[in-house]
Structures are given as structure tokens and as C-alpha cells.
C-alpha positions as CSV (number, residue, x, y, z in Angstrom):
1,X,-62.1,69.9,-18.1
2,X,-65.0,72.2,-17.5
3,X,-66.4,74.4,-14.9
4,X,-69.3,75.4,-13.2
5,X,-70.1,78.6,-11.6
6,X,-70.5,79.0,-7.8
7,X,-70.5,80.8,-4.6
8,X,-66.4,81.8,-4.8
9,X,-65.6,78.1,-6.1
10,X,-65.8,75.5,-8.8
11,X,-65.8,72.0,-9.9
12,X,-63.4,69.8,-12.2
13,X,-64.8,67.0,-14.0
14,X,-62.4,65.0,-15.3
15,X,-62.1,62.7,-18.5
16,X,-61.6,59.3,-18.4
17,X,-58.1,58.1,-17.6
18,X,-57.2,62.0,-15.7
19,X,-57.7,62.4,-11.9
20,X,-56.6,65.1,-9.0
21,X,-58.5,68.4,-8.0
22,X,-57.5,70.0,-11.8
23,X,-57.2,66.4,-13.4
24,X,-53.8,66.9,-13.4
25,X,-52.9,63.6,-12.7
26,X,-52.9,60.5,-14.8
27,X,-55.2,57.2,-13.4
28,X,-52.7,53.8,-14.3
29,X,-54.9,51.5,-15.1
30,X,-52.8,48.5,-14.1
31,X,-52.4,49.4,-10.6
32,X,-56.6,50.4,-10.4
33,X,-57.8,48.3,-7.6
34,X,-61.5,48.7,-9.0
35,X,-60.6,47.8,-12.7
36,X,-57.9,45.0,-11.6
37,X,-55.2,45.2,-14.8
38,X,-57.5,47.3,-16.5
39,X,-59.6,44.6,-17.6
40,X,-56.8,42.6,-19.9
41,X,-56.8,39.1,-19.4
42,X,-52.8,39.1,-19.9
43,X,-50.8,42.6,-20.1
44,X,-52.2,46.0,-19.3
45,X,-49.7,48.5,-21.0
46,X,-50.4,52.6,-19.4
47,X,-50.7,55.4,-21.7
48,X,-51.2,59.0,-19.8
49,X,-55.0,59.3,-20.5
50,X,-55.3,55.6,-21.0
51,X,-54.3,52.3,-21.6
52,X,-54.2,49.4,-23.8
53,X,-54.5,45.7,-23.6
54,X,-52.2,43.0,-25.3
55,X,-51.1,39.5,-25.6
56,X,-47.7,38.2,-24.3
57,X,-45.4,36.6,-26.8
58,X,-44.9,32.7,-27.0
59,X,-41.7,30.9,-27.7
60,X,-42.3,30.9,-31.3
61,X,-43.6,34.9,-31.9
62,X,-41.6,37.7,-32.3
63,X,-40.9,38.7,-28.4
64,X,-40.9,42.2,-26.8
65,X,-37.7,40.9,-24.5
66,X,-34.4,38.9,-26.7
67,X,-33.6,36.3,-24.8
68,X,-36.8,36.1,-22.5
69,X,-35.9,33.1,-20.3
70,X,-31.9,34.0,-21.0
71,X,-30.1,29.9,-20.7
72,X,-33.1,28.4,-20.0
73,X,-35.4,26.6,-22.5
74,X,-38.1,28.5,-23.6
75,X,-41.2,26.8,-23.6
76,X,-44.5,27.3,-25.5
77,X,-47.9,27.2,-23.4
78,X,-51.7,28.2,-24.6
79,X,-51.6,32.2,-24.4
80,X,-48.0,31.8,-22.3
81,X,-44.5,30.6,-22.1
82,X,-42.5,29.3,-19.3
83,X,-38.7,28.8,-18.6
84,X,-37.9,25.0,-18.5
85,X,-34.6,24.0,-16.7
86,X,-33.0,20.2,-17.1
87,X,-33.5,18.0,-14.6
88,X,-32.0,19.0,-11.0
89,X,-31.7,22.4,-11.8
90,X,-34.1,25.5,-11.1
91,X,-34.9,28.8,-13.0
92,X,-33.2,31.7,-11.3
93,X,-36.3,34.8,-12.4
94,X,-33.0,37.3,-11.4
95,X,-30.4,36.0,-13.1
96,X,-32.2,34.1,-15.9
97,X,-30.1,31.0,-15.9
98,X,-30.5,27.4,-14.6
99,X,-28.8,27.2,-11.5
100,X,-27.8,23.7,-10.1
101,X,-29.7,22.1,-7.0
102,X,-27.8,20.7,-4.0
103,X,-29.4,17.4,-3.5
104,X,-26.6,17.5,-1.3
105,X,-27.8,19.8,1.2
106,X,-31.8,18.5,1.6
107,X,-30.0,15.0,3.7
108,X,-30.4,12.8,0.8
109,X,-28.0,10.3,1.3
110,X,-27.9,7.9,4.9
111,X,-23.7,8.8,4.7
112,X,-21.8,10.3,2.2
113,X,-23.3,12.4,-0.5
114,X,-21.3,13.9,-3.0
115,X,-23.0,16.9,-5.3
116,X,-22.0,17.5,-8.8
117,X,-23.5,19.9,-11.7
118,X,-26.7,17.9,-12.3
119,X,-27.0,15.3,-9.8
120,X,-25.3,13.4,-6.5
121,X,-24.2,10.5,-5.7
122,X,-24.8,8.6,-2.4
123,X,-22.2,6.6,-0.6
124,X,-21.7,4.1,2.3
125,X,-18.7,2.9,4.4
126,X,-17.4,-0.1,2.5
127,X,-14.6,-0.2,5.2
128,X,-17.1,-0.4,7.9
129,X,-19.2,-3.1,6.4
130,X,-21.9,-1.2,4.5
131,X,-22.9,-1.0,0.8
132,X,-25.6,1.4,-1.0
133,X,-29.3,0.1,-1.2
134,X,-30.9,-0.6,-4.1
135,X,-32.5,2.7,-3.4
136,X,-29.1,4.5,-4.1
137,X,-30.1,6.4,-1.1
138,X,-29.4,4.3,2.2
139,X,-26.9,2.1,3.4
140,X,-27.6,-1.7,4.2
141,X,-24.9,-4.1,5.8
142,X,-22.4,-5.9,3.2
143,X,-24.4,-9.5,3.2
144,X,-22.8,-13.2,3.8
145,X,-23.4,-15.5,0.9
146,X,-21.3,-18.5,2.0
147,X,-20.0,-18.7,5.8
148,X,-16.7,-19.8,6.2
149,X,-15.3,-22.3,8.6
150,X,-13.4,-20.3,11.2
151,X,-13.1,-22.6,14.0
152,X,-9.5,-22.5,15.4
153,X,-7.4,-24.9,17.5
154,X,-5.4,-23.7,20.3
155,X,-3.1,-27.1,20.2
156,X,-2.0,-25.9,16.2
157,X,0.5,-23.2,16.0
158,X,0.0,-21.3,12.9
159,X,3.1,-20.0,11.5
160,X,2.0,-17.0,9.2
161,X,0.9,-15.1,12.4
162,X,2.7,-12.1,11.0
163,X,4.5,-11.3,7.7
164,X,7.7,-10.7,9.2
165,X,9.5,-11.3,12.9
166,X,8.9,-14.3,15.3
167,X,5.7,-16.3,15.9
168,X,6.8,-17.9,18.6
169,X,10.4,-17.9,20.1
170,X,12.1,-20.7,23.0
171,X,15.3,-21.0,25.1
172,X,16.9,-23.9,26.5
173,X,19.6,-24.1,28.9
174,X,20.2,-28.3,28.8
175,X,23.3,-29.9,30.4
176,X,26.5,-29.8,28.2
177,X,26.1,-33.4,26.6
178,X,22.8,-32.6,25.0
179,X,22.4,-32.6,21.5
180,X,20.1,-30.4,19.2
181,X,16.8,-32.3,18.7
182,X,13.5,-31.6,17.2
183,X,10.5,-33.1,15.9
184,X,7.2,-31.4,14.8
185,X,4.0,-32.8,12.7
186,X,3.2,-29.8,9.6
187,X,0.9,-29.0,7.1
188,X,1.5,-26.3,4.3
189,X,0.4,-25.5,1.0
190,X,3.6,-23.0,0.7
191,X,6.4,-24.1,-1.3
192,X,9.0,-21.7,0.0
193,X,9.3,-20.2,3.4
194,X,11.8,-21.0,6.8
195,X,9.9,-23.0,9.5
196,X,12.3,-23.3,12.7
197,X,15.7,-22.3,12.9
198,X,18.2,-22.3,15.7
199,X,20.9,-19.7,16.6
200,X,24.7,-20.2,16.1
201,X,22.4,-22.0,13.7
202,X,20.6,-24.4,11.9
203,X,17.7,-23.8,9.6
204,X,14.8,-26.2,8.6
205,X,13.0,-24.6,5.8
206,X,10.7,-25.5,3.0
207,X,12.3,-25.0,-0.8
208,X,9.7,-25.9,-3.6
209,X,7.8,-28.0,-1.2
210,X,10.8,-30.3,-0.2
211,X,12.6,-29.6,3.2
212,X,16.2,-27.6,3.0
213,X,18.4,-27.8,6.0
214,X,21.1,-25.0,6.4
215,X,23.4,-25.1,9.2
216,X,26.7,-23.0,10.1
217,X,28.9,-23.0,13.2
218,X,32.4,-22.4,13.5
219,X,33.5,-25.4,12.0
220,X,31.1,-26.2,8.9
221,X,28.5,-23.8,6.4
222,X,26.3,-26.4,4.8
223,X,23.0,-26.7,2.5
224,X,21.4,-29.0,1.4
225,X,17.5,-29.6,-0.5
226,X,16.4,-33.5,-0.4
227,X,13.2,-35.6,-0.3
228,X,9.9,-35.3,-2.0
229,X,7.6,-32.6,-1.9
230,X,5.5,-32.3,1.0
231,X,3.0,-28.9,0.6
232,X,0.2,-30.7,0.1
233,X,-2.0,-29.2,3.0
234,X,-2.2,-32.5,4.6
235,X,-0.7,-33.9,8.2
236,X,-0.5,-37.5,7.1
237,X,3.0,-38.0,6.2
238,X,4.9,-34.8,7.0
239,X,6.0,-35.7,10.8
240,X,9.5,-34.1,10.6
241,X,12.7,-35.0,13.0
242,X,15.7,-33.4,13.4
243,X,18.3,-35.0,15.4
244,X,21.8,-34.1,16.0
245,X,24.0,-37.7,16.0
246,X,27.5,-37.7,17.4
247,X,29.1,-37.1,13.7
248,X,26.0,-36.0,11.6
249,X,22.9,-34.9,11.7
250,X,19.4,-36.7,10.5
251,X,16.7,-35.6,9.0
252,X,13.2,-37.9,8.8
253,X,9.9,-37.7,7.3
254,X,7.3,-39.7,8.3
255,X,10.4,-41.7,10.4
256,X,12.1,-42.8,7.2
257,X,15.5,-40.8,6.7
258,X,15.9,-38.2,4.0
259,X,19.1,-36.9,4.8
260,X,22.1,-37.4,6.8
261,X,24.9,-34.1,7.1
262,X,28.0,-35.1,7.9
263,X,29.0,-32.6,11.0
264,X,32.6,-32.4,11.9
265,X,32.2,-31.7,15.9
266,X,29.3,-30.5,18.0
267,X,26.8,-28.2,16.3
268,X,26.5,-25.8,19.0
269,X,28.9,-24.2,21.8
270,X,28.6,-25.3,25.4
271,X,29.3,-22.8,27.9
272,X,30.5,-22.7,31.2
273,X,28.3,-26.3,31.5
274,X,25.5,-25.6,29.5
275,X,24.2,-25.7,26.0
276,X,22.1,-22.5,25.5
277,X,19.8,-23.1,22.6
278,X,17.3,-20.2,21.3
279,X,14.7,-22.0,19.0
280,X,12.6,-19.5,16.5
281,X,9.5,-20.7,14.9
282,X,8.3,-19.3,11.5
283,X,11.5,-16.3,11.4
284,X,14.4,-15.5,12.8
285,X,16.8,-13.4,14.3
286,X,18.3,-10.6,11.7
287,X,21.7,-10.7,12.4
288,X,20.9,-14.7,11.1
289,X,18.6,-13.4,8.0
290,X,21.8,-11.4,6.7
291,X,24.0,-14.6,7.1
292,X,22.0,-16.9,5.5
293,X,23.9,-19.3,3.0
294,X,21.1,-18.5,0.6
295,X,17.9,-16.0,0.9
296,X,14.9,-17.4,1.6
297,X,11.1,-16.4,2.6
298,X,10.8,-15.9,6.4
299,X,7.2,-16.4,6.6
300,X,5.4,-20.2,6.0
301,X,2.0,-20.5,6.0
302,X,1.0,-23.7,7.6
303,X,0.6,-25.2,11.3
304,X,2.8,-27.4,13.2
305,X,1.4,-29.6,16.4
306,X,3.3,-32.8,18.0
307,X,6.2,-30.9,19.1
308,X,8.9,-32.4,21.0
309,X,11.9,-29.7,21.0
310,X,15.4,-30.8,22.8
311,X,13.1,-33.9,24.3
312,X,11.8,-31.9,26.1
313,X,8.6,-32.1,24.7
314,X,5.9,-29.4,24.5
315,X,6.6,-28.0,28.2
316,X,5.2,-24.6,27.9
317,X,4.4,-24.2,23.8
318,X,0.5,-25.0,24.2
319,X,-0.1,-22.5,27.3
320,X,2.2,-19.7,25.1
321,X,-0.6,-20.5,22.3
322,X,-3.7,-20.6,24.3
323,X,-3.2,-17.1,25.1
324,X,-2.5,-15.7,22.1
325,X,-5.9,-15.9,19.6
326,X,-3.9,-15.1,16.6
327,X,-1.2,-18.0,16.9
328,X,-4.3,-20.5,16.7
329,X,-4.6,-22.6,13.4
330,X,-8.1,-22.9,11.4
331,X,-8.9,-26.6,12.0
332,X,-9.9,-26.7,8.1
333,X,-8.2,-25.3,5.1
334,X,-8.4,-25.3,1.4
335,X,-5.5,-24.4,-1.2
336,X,-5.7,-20.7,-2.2
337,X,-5.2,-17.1,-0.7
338,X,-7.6,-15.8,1.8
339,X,-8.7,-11.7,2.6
340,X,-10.5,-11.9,5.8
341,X,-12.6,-8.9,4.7
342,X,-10.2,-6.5,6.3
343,X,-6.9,-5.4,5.5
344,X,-5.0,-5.1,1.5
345,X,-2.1,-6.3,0.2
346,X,-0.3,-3.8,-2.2
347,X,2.0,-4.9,-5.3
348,X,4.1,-3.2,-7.5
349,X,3.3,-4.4,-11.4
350,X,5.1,-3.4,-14.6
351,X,2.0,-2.2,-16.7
352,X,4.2,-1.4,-19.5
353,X,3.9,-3.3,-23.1
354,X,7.2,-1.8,-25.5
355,X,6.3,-4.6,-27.9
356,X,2.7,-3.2,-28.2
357,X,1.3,-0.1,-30.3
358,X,-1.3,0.1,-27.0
359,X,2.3,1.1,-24.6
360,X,0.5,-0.7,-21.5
361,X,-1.9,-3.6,-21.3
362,X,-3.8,-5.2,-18.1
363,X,-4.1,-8.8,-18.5
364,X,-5.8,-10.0,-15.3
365,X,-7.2,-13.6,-14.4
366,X,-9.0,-14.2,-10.9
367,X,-10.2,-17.5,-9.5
368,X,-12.6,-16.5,-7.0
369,X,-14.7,-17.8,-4.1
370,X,-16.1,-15.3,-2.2
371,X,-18.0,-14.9,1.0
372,X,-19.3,-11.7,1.0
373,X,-21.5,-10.2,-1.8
374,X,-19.4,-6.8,-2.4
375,X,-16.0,-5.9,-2.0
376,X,-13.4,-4.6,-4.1
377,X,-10.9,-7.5,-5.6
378,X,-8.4,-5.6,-7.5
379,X,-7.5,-1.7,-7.8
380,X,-5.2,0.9,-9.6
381,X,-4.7,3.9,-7.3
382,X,-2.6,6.8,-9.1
383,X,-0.7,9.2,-6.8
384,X,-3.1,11.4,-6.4
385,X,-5.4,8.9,-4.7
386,X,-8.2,8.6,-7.2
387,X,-9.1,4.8,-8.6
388,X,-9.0,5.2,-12.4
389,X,-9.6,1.4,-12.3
390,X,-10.8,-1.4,-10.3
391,X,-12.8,-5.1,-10.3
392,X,-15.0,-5.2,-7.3
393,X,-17.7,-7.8,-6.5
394,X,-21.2,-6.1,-6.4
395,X,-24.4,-7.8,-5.0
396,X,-27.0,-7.6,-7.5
397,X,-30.9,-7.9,-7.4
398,X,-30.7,-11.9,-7.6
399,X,-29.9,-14.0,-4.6
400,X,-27.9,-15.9,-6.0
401,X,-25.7,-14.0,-8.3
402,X,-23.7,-10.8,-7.9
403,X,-22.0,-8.6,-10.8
404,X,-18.3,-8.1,-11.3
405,X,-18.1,-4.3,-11.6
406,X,-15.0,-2.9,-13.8
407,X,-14.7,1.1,-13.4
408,X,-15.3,0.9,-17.4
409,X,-17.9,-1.3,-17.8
410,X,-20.1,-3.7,-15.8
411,X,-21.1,-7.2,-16.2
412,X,-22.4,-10.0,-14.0
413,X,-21.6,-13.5,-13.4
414,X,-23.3,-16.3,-11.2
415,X,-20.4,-16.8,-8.2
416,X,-22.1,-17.4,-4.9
417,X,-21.5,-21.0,-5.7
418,X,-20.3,-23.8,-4.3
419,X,-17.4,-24.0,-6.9
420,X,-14.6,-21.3,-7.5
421,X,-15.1,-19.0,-10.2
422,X,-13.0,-17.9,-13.3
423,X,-12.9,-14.3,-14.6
424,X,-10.6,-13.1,-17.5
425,X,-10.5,-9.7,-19.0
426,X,-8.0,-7.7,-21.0
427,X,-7.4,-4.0,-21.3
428,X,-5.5,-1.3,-23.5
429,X,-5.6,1.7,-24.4
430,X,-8.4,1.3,-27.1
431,X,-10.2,-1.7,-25.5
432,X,-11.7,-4.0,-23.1
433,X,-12.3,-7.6,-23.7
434,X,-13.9,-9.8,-21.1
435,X,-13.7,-13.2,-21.4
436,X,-15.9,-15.7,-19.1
437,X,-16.4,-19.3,-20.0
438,X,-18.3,-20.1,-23.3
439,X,-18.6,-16.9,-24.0
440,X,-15.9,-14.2,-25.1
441,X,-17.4,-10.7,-25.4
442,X,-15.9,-7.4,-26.6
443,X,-16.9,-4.1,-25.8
444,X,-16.4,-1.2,-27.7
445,X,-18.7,2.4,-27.3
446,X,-18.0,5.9,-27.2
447,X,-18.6,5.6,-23.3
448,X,-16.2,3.5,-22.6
449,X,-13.5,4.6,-24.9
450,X,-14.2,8.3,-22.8
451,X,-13.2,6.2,-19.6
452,X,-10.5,4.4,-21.4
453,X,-8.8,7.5,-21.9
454,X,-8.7,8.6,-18.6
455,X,-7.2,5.2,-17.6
456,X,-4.5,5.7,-20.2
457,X,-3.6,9.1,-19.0
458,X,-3.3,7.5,-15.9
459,X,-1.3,4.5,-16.7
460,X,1.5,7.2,-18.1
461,X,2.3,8.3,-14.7
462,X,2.6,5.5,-11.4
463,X,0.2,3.3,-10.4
464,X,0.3,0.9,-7.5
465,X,-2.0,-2.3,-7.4
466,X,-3.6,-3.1,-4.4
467,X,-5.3,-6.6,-3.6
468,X,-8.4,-7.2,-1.5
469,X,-9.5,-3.8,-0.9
470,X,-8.3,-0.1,-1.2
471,X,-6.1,2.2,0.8
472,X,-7.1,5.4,2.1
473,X,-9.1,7.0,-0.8
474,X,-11.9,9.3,-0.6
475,X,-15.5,7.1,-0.5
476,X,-16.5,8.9,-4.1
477,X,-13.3,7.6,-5.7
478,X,-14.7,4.7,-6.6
479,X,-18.4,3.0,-6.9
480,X,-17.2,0.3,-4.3
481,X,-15.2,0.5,-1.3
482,X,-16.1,-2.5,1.1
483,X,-13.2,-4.9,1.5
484,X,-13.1,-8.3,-0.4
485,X,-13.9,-11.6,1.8
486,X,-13.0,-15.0,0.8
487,X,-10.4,-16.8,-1.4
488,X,-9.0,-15.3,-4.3
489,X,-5.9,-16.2,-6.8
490,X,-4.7,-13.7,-9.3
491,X,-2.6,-13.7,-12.1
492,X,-1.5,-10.0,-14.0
493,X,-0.2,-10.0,-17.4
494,X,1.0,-13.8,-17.3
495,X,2.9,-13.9,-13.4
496,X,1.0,-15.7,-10.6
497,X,0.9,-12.8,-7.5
498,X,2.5,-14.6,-4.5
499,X,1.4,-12.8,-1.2
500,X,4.6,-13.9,0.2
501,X,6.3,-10.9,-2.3
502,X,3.8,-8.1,-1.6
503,X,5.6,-4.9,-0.9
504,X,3.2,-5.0,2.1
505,X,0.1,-6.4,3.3
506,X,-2.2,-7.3,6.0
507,X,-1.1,-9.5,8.6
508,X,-4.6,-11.8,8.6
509,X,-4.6,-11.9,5.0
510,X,-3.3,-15.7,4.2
511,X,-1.1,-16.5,1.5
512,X,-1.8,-20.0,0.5
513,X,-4.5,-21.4,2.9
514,X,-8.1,-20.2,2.7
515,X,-10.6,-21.6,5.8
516,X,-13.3,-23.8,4.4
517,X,-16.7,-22.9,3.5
518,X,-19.9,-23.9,4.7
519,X,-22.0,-25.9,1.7
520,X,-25.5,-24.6,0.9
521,X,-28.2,-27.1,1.7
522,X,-31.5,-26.7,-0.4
523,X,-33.3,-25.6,2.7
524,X,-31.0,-23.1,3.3
């Protein structure tokens, strides 16, 4: 500082890098609008007085600051560095770390979107008929490969209307002299289920496809199985009469006699001049259901038309029908089990293998015709309502295939076909082996044996099997959630799964009659 001598004042000059009315006061270069940074091109370190330029450290120098971009990735740049996250997360400058981003909240998904450390997942409504987009974004509606015949007769009761009670129930009040009488046309594919039965009571049933008559009054408790085997899903030849004769009672097919039961006195109990007679189709009564001589399935899957009940004929039946959509029969069948695309069936299934090192095994075979593209055939839901494994049908980028999609591992098969279509698989504990026609392929990676031990954790603890579909599980328990559509027959670990036994299911699911399907012309 110096001085210069005045009229009663004086003057400081300061040095370079001092400033004030004494240069008391040091200049920071870094913050000196006319010298922006002092001039350095990258850091501008103050000094009282002064300043001094440097270079900021890369990735691979020794740096100023440990841990400069803290659990990010450090990343080398010419004269620079930057802080690299992974994919769908961003650099937090505060905190230093990779925080995650929730795709979630920008509306990424057309539904349901679920967020999880490093990605989403988008969803659709399976239930309500929609699947994801190939974008993995929207949702488009679950498509029709093969239309099924679904034309309906109001003239053909169908029996399997429900899977328990009364389709269709009739009184009578005849004069005393009449005699129980009954004749009916049928078709079925079922082997074993009741078809009309009569309080006080006689039963007509089907056992292993031939007809089984009980009967029990207060004189006589009878059974008796006879004649050949008529499930074959046809009307010709299964016109069935029941008559009550003065000392027996005769049984016809097709008008030719296949058994006569000898009856000592009238059948049923006229009172006060009349014969009351209550006729149930395809159940009965439960105080009749607990007497039965021997146990038999109360639901029959077929149709009867050509009624003539207590010769009266069919006064009344085909106007009850008309009314009711559901009691209508498909006009055309096929042999097989049908899911409407609505509705499961559940099952309970002894996983357990105490022969094997594994302790459980899944041996599953499907024949499979489907309608629909997508939907979920076959599923394992645990208590806690997750899926930890199901075989769902999954419409892939050809038109004419889709891909059978197994919660371990996916594969595809051609089966929007005019023919049915086999599927095999096997699984343990320690594998999965799927085996298609020609061609038997195992699978073995670190991948899946990751998912295969969360199915064996799972397997330890209850599981119930559900057919068709899923129950009420969240969307993100499993990649698929639509409902299955067309004919399908499984077998699990060596046992054919009859509908008829499910521990419950839906009442349009059909146990052993699927409704034809449309056949693809080369213009379509």
C-alpha cells in the first residue's frame, strides 16, 4: 500500500488480488464477474492475495474427494469425470447414490403397472378379456383363433346345467290306476352320473356307460347295471323307456328290452285317489341322495329330447326350457372338457413322491384345443395367493402359433390347428423336462434352478390346483391371467382329472362335451 500527500486526505492503491478503502479486503477470484473463474478453464482455487488454477481429477488419478461419485460408477471423460447410474436409476448430486426411478408413476402402463428396484412391469385384465401388447406397454383384447360352434336348441334339455341340485323338476297328480312311465331320447359322453329319478323312488342312472336302475318303496330296495354301453355322444340308438308292468318293471333301449325287475306290488303309493309323482331330471332330492342303495354322481353331462313322462307327453317341458337359456343343449358336440373362457375348476392333488429323492414331482399331460390365443390352463396357488407355478397359453408374434408359457421356462408349440394338441412336461425339485412329439428336451441353467427353488419351497407347504384359469390373485402374480377357452383334458402324475370330482368349479365349465369348432378355410 502507499500514499500520496493531499489537502487533509490520501489515496490507497492496492496490489493485485487486495481491495476496500485500506485494501483490507481480499478480491476471490472465482466469484469476479470481470475475470469469470479467474480465467481457469476448470477449477479456480482462492488464496487471500490470489489464486490459482487446476485440473479436476479423473476416475483413474488420485482424487481430491474419496469416493467422488459415492455408489455410483465413476466414469472417465477428456479433462472430466461423471457419475454413471445402471439403467432406470438416476444420480442423486446430494446423497451420492443411484436412486431407483418410478416408471410407475410417469403412466407407463394402459392398466396395471407394478414398480420394482430397476424396472416395471405392465399388466392387463386377463379376467376381463385383455392381454399385454407386444409393446409390453398397452393392452389389446385376448384374440379368437378358432370360433366355436355355440348354436343351442331350445327342444334339448341339457342336464349339466349346474353341478349340483335340479335342472329341471315335474309333478304329476294321475288317477290311482296309473303306472310310472317314462321315455326319453339321450346323448352323453359321461360314463357315470343320475339322469331322472322319481320320489318314493326310482333311479335311472348311467354306471360306466351302461344304464343302472335303482328303485326302493316300502316293499322292495333293488339295483341293478345291464346292457351295453351307451356314452358315445350319439342319439342313434339310446331311446330309453321305462315302464312300470303290473308285476315288474321294463327297461328298453332302442325298443329292445334290457332289463325286466321283478316288483312285488305297485311302485308308488296312491293317496286319497291319486298317484302323486315328483319326476327330477339330472339330481335329486337330498333326503333321496342320503338313501341311495349305492353313491353315485348327481350331475350327467348330456341332453335328453323326445320325452314322454307318465304318457303324458312333453305338456309343458319345452315352454319350462325356452325360457331358461342355460337349460338349452349345443346342437354339436365333441368328446372332451370344455372352459367357456370364464370361470375355474379347483382340485385337490397329492404332489408328494416318498419313493423319490426329489420329495414331490409334477407329472402333467394336456390334450388341448383351444379357442382363444392366451389363457392360463393349469396353476399352483400357495396360501398366500402367489402362483409359484402355472402353464398358460400365450399368443406369440406368428399367426398361427402361440407359446405354452411355464412360470420356469417358456417354449412354443404350433396349436391353433385344426387337430388337438399334446403337451407333456415333468418337474422336480432339480429339473424340468418337456416333452413334445419327436422331440424330448431337457432344461437345465442356473435360471431356472433359481425358480425351481422357489417352487420347491412352495410345494413343502399347501398348494391347490386350479383348472382353466386362476382365482382371485393379484394381476402381477403371474405373467398371464386371462382365462383359458376351449377343450382341454388333463392328466397329473398318472390320474385322468374328472370335472365331475372337482372340489368346486364353474357351473358352464363342461365335463365331457366340448361345442364344436369352426374349420379354417384357406381364405380365411
Amino acid at each position: 500500500m502507499s500514499c500520496k500527500e493531499g489537502k487533509a486526505s490520501f489515496t490507497c492503491i492496492c496490489k493485485p488480488g487486495w481491495q476496500g478503502e485500506k485494501c483490507e479486503f481480499d478480491i476471490n477470484e472465482r466469484k469476479d464477474p470481470s475475470n469469470i473463474n479467474g480465467g481457469c478453464s476448470q477449477i479456480c482455487d482462492n488464496t487471500p492475495g490470489s489464486y490459482h488454477c487446476s485440473c479436476k481429477s479423473d476416475c483413474k488419478g488420485k482424487s481430491r474427494m474419496p469416493s467422488i461419485c459415492g455408489t455410483a460408477v465413476c466414469k472417465n471423460i477428456p479433462g472430466d469425470f461423471e457419475c454413471e447410474c445402471p439403467e432406470c436409476y438416476r444420480y442423486n448430486l446430494r446423497s451420492k447414490s443411484c436412486e431407483d426411478i418410478d416408471e410407475c408413476s410417469e403412466n407407463m402402463c394402459a392398466q396395471l403397472c407394478v414398480n420394482y428396484p430397476g424396472g416395471y412391469t405392465c399388466y392387463c385384465d386377463g379376467k376381463k378379456g385383455f392381454k399385454l401388447a407386444q409393446d409390453q406397454k398397452s393392452c389389446e383384447v385376448v384374440s379368437v383363433c378358432l370360433p366355436l360352434k355355440l348354436d343351442t336348441q331350445y327342444e334339448l334339455l341339457y342336464l349339466a346345467e349346474q353341478i349340483s341340485g335340479v335342472v329341471l323338476y315335474l309333478k304329476f297328480h294321475l288317477p290311482e290306476i296309473s303306472r310310472f312311465s317314462a321315455e326319453f331320447h339321450f346323448w352323453t359322453y359321461d360314463s357315470e352320473a343320475e339322469s331322472v329319478n322319481h320320489s318314493a323312488w326310482l333311479l335311472i342312472a348311467l354306471r360306466g356307460g351302461k344304464i343302472e336302475v335303482q328303485l326302493k318303496n316300502e316293499h322292495t330296495s333293488k339295483i341293478t347295471t345291464e346292457g351295453d354301453v351307451i356314452n358315445n355322444g350319439l342319439w342313434n340308438g339310446t331311446f330309453v323307456s321305462v315302464e312300470e308292468l303290473e308285476h315288474s318293471i321294463s327297461i328298453k333301449i332302442a325298443k329292445e328290452a334290457v332289463m325286466d325287475i321283478d316288483k312285488p306290488g305297485p311302485l308308488f303309493k296312491p293317496e286319497n285317489g291319486l298317484l302323486e309323482t315328483k319326476v327330477y331330471f339330472a339330481g335329486f332330492p337330498q333326503k333321496v341322495e342320503s338313501e341311495l342303495i349305492k353313491p353315485i354322481n348327481p350331475c350327467l353331462d348330456g341332453c335328453i329330447r323326445g320325452w314322454n313322462l307318465m304318457k303324458q307327453g312333453a305338456s309343458g317341458i319345452k315352454e319350462i326350457i325356452q325360457e331358461k337359456q342355460n337349460k338349452h343343449c349345443l346342437v354339436t358336440v365333441e368328446k372332451g372338457s370344455y372352459y367357456p373362457g370364464f370361470g375355474i375348476a379347483q382340485f385337490h392333488v397329492d404332489y408328494n413322491n416318498v419313493s423319490s429323492a426329489e420329495g414331490w414331482h409334477i407329472n402333467v399331460t394336456l390334450n388341448i384345443h383351444p379357442s382363444m390365443g392366451t389363457g392360463v390352463m393349469l396353476a399352483l396357488v400357495s396360501g398366500n395367493n402367489t402362483v409359484p407355478f402355472a402353464v398358460s397359453l400365450v399368443d406369440s408374434t406368428s399367426e398361427k402359433s402361440q407359446d405354452i408359457l411355464l412360470s420356469v421356462e417358456n417354449t412354443a408349440l404350433s396349436l391353433c390347428s385344426d387337430q388337438q394338441s399334446h403337451l407333456e412336461f415333468r418337474v422336480n425339485r432339480n429339473n424340468l423336462e418337456l416333452l413334445i412329439p419327436l422331440k424330448i428336451e431337457t432344461i437345465s441353467h442356473e435360471d431356472l434352478q433359481r425358480q425351481l427353488a422357489v417352487l420347491d419351497k412352495a410345494m413343502k407347504a399347501k398348494v391347490a390346483t386350479y383348472l382353466g384359469g386362476l382365482p382371485d390373485v393379484p394381476f402381477s402374480a403371474t405373467p398371464v391371467n386371462a382365462f383359458y377357452n376351449g377343450c382341454m383334458e388333463v392328466n397329473i402324475n398318472g390320474v385322468q382329472l374328472d370335472l365331475d370330482e372337482a372340489i368346486s368349479k364353474h357351473n358352464d365349465i363342461r365335463a365331457h362335451s366340448c361345442p364344436s369348432f369352426w374349420k379354417k378355410t384357406k381364405n380365411s
